[in-house]
C-alpha positions in Angstrom: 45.1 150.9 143.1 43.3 147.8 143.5 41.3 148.5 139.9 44.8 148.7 138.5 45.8 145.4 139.0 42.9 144.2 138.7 43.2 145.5 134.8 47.1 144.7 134.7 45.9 141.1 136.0 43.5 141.1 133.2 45.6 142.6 130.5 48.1 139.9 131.3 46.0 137.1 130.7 44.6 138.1 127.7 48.1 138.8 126.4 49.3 135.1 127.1 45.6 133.8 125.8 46.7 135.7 122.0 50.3 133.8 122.4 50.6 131.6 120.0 50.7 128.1 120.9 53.9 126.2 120.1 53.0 122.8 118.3 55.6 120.0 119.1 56.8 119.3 115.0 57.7 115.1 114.7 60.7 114.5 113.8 60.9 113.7 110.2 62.0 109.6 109.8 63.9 108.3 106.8 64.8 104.7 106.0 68.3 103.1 107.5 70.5 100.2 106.0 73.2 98.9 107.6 74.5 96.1 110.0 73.1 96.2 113.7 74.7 94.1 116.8 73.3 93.4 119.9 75.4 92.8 122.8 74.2 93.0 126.6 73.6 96.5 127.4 75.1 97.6 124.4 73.2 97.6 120.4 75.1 99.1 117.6 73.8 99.9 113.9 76.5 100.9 111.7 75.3 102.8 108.0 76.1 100.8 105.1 79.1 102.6 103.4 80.4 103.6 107.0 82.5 102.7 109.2 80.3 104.7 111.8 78.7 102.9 115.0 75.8 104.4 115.9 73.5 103.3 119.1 70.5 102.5 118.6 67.9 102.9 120.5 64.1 103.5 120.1 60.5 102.0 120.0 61.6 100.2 116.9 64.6 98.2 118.7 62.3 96.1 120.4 61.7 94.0 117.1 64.8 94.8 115.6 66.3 92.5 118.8 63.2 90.6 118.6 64.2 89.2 115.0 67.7 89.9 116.1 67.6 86.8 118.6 66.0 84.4 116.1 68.4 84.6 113.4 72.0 85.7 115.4 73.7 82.5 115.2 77.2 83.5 116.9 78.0 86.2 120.1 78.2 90.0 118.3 77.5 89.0 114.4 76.2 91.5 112.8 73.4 91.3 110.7 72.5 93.2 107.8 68.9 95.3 108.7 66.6 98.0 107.6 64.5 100.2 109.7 62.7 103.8 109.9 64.3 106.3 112.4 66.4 109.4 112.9 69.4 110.6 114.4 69.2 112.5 118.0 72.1 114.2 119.7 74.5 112.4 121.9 73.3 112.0 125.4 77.1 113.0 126.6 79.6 115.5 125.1 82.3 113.7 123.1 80.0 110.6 122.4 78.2 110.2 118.9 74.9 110.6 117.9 71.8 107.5 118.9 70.0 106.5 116.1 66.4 106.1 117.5 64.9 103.5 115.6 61.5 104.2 115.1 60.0 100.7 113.2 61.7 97.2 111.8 61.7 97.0 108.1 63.4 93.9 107.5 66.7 92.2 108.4 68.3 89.7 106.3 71.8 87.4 108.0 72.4 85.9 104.4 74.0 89.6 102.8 76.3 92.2 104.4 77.2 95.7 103.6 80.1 95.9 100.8 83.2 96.5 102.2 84.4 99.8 102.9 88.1 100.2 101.3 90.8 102.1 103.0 93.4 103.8 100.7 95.7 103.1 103.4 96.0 99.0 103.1 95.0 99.2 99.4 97.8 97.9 96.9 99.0 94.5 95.4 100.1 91.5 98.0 101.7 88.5 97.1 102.2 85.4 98.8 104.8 82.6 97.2 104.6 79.0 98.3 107.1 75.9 96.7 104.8 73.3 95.8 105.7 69.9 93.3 106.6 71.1 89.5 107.1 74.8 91.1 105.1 77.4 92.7 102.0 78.2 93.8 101.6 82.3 93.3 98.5 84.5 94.9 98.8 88.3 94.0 95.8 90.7 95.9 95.2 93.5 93.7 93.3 96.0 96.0 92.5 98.7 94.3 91.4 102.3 95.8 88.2 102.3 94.5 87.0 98.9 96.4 87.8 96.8 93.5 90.0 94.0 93.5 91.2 91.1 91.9 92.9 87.8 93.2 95.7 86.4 90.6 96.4 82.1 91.5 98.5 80.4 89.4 100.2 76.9 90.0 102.4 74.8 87.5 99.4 73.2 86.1 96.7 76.1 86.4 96.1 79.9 86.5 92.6 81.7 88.1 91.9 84.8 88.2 88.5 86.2 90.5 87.0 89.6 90.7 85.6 91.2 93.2 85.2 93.8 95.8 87.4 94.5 98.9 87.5 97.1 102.2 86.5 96.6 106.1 83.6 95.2 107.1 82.0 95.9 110.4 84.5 94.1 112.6 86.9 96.4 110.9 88.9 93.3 109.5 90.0 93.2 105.8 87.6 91.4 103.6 87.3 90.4 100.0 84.3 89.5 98.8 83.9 87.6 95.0 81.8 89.6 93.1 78.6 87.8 92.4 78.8 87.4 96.3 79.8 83.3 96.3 82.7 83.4 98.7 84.1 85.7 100.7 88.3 86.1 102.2 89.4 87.7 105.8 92.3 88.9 106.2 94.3 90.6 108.8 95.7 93.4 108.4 99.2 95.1 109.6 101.3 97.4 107.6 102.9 95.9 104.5 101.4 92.8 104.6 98.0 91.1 104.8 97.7 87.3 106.5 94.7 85.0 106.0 94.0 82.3 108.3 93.6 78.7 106.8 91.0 75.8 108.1 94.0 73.7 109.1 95.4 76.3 111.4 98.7 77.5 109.4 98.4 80.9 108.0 99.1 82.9 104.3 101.0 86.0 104.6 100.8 87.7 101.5 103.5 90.8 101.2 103.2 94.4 100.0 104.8 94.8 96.5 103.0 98.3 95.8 100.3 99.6 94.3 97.6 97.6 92.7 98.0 97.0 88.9 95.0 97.6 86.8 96.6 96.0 83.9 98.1 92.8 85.7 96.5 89.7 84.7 93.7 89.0 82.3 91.7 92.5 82.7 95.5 94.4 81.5 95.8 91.4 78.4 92.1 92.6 77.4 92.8 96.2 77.7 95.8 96.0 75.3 94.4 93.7 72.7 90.7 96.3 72.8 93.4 99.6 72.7 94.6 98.0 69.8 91.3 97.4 67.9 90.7 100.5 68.6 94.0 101.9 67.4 93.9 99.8 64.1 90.3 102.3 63.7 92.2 105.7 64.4 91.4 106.0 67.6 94.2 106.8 70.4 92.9 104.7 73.1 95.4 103.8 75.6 95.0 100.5 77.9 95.4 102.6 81.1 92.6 104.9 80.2 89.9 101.9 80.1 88.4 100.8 83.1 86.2 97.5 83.7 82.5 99.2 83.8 83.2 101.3 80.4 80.6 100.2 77.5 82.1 98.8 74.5 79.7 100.6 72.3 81.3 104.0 74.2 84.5 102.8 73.0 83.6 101.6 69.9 80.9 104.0 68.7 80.5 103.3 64.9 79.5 99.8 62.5 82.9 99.7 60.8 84.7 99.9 64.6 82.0 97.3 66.1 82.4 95.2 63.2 86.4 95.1 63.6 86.3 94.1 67.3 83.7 91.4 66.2 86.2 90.0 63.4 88.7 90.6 66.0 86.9 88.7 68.8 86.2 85.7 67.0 90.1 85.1 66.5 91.4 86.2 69.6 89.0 84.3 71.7 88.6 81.4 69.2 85.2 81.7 69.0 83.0 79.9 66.2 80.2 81.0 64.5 77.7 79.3 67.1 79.7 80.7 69.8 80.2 84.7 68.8 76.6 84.5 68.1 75.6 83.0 71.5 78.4 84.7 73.3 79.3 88.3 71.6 75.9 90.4 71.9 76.0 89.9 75.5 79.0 91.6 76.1 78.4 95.2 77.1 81.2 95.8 78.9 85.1 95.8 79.4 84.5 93.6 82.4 82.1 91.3 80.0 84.9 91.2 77.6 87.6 89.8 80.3 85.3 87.0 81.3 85.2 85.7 77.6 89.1 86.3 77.9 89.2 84.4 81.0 86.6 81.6 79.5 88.8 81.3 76.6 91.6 80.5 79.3 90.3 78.1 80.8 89.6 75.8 77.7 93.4 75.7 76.9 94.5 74.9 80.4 
C-alpha cells in the first residue's frame, strides 16, 4: 500500500512538473489623445472625438498630474494630452472602463479636441438686434457634420466666418473659427442657443431650422461655379457641391478650367496681377468662397 502512494505521490509530481507554465502576456499599449482633468480624488481623460470620460489611472498619471499642475491655470480645465496606456475593466458593475495610463507623451493647454457636434442642437440660429441705420443680424449655421458658419451683417457691413462647431469636454456648445483664432460658447436649451457677452448681458440666438448650405457667400459661390459648369454641359447642381470638393474634380478638362478662369477674373474682379497671384492657389470650393468673400470685402 505504502509503495502505491509512494508511486501515485510520484506520478503526481511529475505530471504537474510536464504542465506547462502559464506566462503572464503584457497588455498590449497604444497611444491616447484627448483632454485629461484633475480634480481631488477624481482624474478624468476623455478621447478626442468622444464625449466619453474615462478614469485614469496608472504609473503614467504621476507625470501626467505632474505637468498637469504646472500648466492648469483654472479649477477643472482640461487640457489637451497624449499618453501610452490601455483600457481595463471597470472596478464596479455599471461603472465604465479606467484607462491605465502607462507613460506621459506630451500635453499641450494652447489646443483642444474639435468639438463633437450633436445632430440634436445642430440647425440655423438667429439673433436680431435694432442698432442706428437698422439692424445688426447674426445667423449660426450648424451643420450636422461639425461644420458651421456664422453670418453678421450690420447697416454698414457684412462678415461671414467658417468654422467648426459641437461640445467640448464641459459638454457646452462651442464654435471654434476654423484656422483656430477665436473660439464662441454657447449654452444650449432647446430651440435656441445663448452666448454670454463681457459686459454681462447675453445673445439669444433662435432656432429657424435647419442649417443652410447655400445661405450666405458659400450658396452665392455654389451657384455662380454650377453655372460655369452648366455653360460646359455639365448638370452640376449648387446643392450637390460641398466646401472640400477639388475644382479640378469638378472641372476636369482645359476648355472647362479655362472657362472658370475667364469666369473668375470677372466675377471676382480680379486683374491680370491678381488671378495670377490669386487663382492657382485655389484648390478647392472652400478656396473659391474666400476669394468670394475677399472680393466682398473691397466693395464694402
Amino acid at each position: 500500500m505504502a509503495k502505491l502512494l509512494a508511486s501515485a505521490a510520484l506520478l503526481a509530481c511529475v505530471l504537474c512538473a510536464c504542465q506547462p507554465k502559464k506566462i503572464a502576456v503584457p497588455v498590449p499599449e497604444r497611444s491616447w489623445e484627448g483632454e485629461l482633468r484633475i480634480l481631488p480624488g477624481d482624474s478624468s481623460f476623455m478621447p478626442c472625438g468622444t464625449q466619453r470620460r474615462l478614469r485614469i489611472t496608472g504609473p503614467g498619471l504621476d507625470s501626467l498630474a505632474h505637468r498637469y499642475a504646472w500648466l492648469k491655470t483654472l479649477p477643472g480645465q482640461w487640457i489637451k494630452s497624449w499618453c501610452s496606456g490601455h483600457l481595463a475593466a471597470p472596478v464596479t458593475a455599471g461603472t465604465d472602463s479606467v484607462l491605465v495610463a502607462a507613460a506621459y507623451a506630451h500635453m499641450d493647454a494652447t489646443v483642444h479636441c474639435r468639438p463633437l457636434p450633436v445632430k440634436e442642437a445642430a440647425g440655423s440660429y438667429v439673433a436680431e438686434a435694432a442698432v442706428p441705420g437698422g439692424t445688426h443680424r447674426e445667423q449660426l449655421n450648424f451643420f450636422p457634420d461639425g461644420s458651421a458658419t456664422v453670418i453678421t451683417s450690420t447697416p454698414s457691413m457684412h462678415a461671414e466666418v467658417d468654422g467648426h462647431w459641437g461640445l467640448n469636454s464641459d459638454g457646452h456648445v462651442i464654435f471654434e473659427e476654423l484656422d483656430k483664432k477665436f473660439s464662441f460658447e454657447y449654452g444650449h436649451s432647446p430651440g435656441q442657443m445663448a452666448r454670454a457677452l463681457p459686459n454681462g448681458s447675453k445673445v439669444v440666438y433662435r432656432l429657424q431650422g435647419p442649417a443652410d448650405r447655400l445661405a450666405g457667400d458659400f450658396g452665392r459661390t455654389a451657384r455662380w461655379l454650377a453655372a460655369v459648369a452648366a455653360a460646359q454641359g455639365d448638370s452640376l447642381q449648387p446643392g450637390e457641391l460641398k466646401p472640400e470638393m477639388r475644382l479640378d474634380s469638378l472641372f476636369p478638362d482645359e476648355a472647362a478650367r479655362a472657362a472658370l478662369r475667364l469666369s473668375a477674373a470677372d466675377t471676382l474682379a480680379l486683374d491680370e496681377h491678381d488671378l495670377a497671384a490669386l487663382w492657382p492657389a485655389a484648390e478647392t470650393i472652400e478656396d473659391v468662397v474666400q476669394l468670394v468673400r475677399r472680393h466682398a470685402r473691397t466693395r464694402q
